[in-house]
BAFI-3210 file (N, C-alpha, C; in Angstrom, 3 decimals, decimal comma, padded with zeros to 6 digits):
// residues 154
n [1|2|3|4|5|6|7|8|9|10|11|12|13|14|15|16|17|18|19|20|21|22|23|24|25|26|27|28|29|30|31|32|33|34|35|36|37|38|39|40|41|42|43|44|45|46|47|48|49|50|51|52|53|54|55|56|57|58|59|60|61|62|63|64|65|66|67|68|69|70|71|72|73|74|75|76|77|78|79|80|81|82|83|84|85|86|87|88|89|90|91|92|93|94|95|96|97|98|99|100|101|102|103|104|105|106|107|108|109|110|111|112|113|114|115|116|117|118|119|120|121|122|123|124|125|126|127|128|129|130|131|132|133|134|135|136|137|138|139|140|141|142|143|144|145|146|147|148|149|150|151|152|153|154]
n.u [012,943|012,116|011,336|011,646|010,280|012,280|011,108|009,335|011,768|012,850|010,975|010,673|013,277|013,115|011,025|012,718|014,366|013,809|013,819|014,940|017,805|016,850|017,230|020,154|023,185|026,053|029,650|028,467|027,245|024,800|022,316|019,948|018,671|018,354|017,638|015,058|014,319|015,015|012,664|010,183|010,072|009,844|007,219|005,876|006,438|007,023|008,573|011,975|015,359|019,117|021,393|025,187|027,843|031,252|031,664|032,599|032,623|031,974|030,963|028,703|027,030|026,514|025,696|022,835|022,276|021,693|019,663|017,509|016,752|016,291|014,197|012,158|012,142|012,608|015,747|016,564|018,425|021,336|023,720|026,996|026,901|024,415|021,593|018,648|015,571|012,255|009,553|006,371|003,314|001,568|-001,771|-003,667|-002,727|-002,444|-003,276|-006,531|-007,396|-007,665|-010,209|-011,002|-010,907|-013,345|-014,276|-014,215|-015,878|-016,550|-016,780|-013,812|-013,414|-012,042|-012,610|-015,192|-015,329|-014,555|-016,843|-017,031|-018,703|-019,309|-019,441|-021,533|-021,782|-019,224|-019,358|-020,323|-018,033|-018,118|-018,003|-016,842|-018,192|-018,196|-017,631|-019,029|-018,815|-016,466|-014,789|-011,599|-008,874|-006,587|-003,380|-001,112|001,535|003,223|004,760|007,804|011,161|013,556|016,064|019,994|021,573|024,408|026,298|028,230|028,102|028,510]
n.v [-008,348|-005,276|-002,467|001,358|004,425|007,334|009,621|008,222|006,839|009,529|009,904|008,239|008,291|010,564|009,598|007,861|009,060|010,071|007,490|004,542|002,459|-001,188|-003,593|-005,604|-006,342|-008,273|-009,649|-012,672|-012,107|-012,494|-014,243|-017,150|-016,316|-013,506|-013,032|-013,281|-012,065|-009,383|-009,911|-010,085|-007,486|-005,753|-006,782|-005,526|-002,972|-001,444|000,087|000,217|000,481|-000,554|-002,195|-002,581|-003,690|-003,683|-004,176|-003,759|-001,708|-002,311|-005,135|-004,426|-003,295|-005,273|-007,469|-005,864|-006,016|-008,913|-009,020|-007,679|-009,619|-011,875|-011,851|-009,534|-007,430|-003,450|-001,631|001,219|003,600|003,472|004,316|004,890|003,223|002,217|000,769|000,999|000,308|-001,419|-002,787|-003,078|-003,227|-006,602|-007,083|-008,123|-007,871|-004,950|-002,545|-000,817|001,856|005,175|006,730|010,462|013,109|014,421|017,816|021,062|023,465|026,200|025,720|025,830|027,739|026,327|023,690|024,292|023,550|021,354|019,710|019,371|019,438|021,130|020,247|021,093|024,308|026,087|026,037|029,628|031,323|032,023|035,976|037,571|039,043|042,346|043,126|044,446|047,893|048,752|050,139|051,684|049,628|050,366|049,653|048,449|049,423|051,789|052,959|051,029|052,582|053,618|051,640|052,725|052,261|052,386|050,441|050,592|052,610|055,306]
n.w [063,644|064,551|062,718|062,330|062,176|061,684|062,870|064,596|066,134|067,244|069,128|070,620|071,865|073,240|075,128|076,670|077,519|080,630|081,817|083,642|083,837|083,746|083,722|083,494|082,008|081,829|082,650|082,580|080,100|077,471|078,654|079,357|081,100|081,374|078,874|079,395|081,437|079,806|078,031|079,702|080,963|078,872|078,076|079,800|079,629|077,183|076,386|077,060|079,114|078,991|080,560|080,196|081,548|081,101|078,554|075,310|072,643|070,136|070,856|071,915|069,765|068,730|070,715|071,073|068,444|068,575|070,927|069,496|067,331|069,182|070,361|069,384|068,731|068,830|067,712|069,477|070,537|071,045|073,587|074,763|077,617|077,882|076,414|074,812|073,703|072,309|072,099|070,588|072,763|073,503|071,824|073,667|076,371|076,707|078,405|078,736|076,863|078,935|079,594|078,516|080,711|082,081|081,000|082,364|083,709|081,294|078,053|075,518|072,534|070,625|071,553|071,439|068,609|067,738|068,710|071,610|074,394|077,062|080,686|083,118|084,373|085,961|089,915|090,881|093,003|096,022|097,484|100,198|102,107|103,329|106,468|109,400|109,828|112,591|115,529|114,726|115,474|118,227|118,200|121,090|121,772|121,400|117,789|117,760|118,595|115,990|115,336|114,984|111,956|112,549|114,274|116,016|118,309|117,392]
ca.u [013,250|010,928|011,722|011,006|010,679|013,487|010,182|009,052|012,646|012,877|010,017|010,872|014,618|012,303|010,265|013,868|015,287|014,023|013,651|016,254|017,837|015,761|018,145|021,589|024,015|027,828|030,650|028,284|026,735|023,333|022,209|018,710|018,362|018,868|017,011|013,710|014,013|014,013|011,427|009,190|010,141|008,979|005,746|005,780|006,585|007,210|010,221|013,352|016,758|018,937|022,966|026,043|028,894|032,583|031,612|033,273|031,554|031,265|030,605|027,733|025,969|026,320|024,540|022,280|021,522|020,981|018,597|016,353|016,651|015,362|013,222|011,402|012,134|013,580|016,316|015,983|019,230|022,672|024,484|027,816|026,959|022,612|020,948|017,355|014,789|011,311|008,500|004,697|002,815|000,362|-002,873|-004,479|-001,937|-002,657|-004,171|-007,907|-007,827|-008,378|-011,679|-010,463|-010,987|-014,633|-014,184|-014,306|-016,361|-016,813|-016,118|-013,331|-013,742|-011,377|-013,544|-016,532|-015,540|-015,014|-017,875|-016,991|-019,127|-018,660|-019,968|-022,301|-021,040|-018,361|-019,794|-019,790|-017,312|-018,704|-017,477|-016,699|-019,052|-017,467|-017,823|-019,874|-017,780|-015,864|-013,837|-010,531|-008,147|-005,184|-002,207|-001,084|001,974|003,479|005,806|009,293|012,380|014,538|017,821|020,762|022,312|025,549|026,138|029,474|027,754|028,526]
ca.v [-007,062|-004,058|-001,378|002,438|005,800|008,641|010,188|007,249|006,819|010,547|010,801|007,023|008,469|011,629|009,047|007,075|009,877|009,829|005,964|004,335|000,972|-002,285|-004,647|-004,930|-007,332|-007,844|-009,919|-013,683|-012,091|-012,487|-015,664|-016,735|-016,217|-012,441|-012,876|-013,416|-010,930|-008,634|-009,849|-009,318|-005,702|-005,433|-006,922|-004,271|-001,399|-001,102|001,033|-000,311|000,751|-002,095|-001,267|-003,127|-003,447|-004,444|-004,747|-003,602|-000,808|-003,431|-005,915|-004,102|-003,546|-006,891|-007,772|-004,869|-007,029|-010,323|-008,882|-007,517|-010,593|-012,867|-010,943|-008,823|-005,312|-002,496|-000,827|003,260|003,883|003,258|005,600|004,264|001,345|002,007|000,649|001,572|-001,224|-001,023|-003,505|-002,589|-004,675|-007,182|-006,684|-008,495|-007,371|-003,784|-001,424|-000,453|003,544|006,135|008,342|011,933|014,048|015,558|019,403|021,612|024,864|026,451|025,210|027,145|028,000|024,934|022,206|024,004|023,492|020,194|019,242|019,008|020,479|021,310|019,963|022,194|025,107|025,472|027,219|030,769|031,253|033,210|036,754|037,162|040,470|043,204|043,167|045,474|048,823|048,819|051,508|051,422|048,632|050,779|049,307|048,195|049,979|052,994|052,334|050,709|053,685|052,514|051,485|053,303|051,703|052,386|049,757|050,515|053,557|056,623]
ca.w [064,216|063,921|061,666|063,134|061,369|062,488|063,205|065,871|067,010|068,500|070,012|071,642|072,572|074,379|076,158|077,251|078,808|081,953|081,920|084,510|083,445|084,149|083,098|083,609|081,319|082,634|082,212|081,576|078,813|077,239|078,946|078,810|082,003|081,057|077,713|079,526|081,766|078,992|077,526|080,715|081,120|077,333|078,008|081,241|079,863|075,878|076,258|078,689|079,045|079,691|080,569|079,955|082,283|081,096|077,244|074,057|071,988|069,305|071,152|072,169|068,774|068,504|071,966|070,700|067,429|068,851|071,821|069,176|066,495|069,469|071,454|068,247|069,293|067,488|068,724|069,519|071,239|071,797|073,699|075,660|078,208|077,597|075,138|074,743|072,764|072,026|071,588|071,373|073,394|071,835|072,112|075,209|077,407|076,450|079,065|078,027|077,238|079,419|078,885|078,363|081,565|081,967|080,984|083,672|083,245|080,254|076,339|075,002|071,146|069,507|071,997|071,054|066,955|068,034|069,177|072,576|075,208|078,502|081,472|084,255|084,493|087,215|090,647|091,355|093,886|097,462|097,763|101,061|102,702|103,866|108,253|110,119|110,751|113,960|115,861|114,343|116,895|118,384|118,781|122,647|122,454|120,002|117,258|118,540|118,201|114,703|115,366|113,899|111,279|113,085|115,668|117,265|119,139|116,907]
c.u [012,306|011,862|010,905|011,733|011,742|012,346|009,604|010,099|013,322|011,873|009,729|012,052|013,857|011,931|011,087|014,419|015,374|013,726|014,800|016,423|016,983|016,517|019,647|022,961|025,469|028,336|029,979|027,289|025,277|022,747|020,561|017,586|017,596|018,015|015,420|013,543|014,040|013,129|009,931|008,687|009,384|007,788|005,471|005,464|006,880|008,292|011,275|014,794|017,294|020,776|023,555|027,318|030,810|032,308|031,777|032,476|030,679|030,753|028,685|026,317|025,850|025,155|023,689|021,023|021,074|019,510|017,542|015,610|015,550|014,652|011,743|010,902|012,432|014,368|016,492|017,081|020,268|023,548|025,639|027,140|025,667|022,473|019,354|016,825|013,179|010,656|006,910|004,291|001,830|-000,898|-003,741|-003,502|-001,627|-003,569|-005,448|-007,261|-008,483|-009,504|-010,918|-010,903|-012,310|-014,183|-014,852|-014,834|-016,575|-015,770|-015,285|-013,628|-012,829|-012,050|-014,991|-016,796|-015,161|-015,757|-017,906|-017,747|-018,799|-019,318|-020,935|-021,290|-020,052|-019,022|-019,187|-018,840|-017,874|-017,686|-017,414|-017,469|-018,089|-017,764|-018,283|-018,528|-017,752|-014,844|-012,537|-009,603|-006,656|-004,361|-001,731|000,287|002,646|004,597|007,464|010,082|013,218|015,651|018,671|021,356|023,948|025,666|027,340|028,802|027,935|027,980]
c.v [-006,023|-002,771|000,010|003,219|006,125|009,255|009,526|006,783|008,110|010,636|009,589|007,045|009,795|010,720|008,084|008,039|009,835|008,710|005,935|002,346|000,243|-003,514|-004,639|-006,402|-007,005|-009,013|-011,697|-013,384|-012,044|-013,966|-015,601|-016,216|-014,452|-011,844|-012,773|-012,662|-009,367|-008,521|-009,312|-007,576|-005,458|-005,452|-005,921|-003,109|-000,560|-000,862|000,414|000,444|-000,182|-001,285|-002,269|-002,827|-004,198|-005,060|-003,855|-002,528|-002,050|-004,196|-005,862|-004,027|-004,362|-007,411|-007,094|-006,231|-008,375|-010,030|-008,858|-008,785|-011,736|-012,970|-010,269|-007,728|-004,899|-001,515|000,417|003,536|002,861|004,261|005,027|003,106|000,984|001,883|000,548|000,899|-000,967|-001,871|-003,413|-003,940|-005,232|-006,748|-006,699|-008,044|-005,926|-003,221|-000,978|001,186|004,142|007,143|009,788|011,900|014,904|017,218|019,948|022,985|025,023|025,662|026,425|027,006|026,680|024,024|022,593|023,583|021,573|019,282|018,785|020,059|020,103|020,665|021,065|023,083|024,933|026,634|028,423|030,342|032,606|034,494|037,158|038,897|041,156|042,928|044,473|046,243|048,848|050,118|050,577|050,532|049,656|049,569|049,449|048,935|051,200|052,038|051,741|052,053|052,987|053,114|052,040|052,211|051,735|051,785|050,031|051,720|054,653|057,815]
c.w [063,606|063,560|062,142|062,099|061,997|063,308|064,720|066,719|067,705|069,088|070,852|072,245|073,419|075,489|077,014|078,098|079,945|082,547|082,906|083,896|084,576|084,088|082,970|082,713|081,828|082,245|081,847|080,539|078,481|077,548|079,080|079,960|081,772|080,297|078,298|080,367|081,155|078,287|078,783|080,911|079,976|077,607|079,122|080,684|078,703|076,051|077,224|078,097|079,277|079,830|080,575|081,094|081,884|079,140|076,222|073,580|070,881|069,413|071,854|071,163|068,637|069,493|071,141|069,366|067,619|070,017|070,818|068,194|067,533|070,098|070,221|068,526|068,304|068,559|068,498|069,655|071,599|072,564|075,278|076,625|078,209|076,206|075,373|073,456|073,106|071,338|071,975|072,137|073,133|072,822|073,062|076,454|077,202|077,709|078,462|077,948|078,338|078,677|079,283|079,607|081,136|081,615|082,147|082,946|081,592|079,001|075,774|073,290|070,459|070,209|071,265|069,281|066,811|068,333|070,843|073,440|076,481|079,492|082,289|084,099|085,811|088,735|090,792|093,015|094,948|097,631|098,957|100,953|103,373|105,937|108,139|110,674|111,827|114,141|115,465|115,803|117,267|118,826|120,259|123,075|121,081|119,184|118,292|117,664|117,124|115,338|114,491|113,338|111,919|114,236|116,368|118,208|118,572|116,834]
res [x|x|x|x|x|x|x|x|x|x|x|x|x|x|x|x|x|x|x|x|x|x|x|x|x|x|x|x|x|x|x|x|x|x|x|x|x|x|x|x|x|x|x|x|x|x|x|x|x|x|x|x|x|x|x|x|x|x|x|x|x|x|x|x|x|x|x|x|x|x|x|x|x|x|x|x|x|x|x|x|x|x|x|x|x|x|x|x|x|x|x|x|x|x|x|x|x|x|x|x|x|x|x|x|x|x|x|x|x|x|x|x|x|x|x|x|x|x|x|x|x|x|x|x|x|x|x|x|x|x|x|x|x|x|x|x|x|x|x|x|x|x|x|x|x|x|x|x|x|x|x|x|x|x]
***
C-alpha cells in the first residue's frame, strides 16, 4: 500500500471531487471479477471513485483495506458509500508531456525573468476608417405618440 502526505491527499481529494464513480461494489462483494476492473480504471486514470451499495461503514474500511493491499494503491477518501484510491501509473503506460503552449504576443516581466520569450509579435488589429460623409438618413415616419401609462382610459 502506498503511503501519501496530508499534503498529496488534499490536493488528490480536490482532483476527486468532480470525478463520478467507475466502479460499483454491491451485495457479492469484492470478487475478482471486480478486483480487476479496478485495477484497469487505475491503469486509466490514476484517481477513481469506486461506490458501495448495501455495505456496513466498517465493513467498508475493511473493503477499503483489502482493495489497496491487493491492488497497491493508497487510499485518499472515504466518505459514506465512495471511496476514492489512488495509484500512479507506471511508467510506460504514462502519457508523454505536453509542450507548454507557444506564448502569444508579448513577454510579460516574470516570463521574461524566466527566460522565456515570446513568440512574433501578435498582429496589429485593422481600425476600421471612418465612411465618406453622407446626408444625414431621415427616418420614414415621425416618432410613434407614447402611450399613457394608464390603460383603463383615464
Amino acid at each position: 500500500m502506498i503511503e501519501l502526505t496530508s499534503a498529496q491527499r488534499r490536493e488528490l481529494r480536490a482532483r476527486a471531487h468532480s470525478l463520478q464513480p467507475v466502479v460499483s461494489v454491491a451485495g457479492n462483494g469484492l470478487t475478482q471479477s471486480v478486483l480487476a476492473e479496478i485495477d484497469r480504471s487505475l491503469k486509466a486514470h490514476e484517481l477513481i471513485k469506486i461506490r458501495t451499495y448495501g455495505i456496513e461503514r466498517d465493513e467498508r474500511d475493511a473493503l477499503m483495506a483489502e482493495i489497496c493491499a491487493q491492488l497497491g494503491c493508497a487510499p485518499v477518501q472515504h466518505i459514506g458509500n465512495l471511496l476514492v484510491v489512488f495509484r500512479e501509473r507506471p511508467a510506460e503506460a504514462a502519457a508523454p508531456p505536453k509542450a507548454p503552449p507557444a506564448p502569444k504576443g508579448r513577454a510579460t516581466k516574470k516570463q521574461i525573468s524566466a527566460g522565456v520569450t515570446a513568440a512574433k509579435p501578435a498582429p496589429r488589429r485593422r481600425v476600421a476608417q471612418p465612411a465618406a460623409p453622407t446626408a444625414p438618413r431621415r427616418r420614414a415616419t415621425p416618432n410613434p405618440p407614447r402611450r399613457a401609462n394608464n390603460t383603463r382610459g383615464r
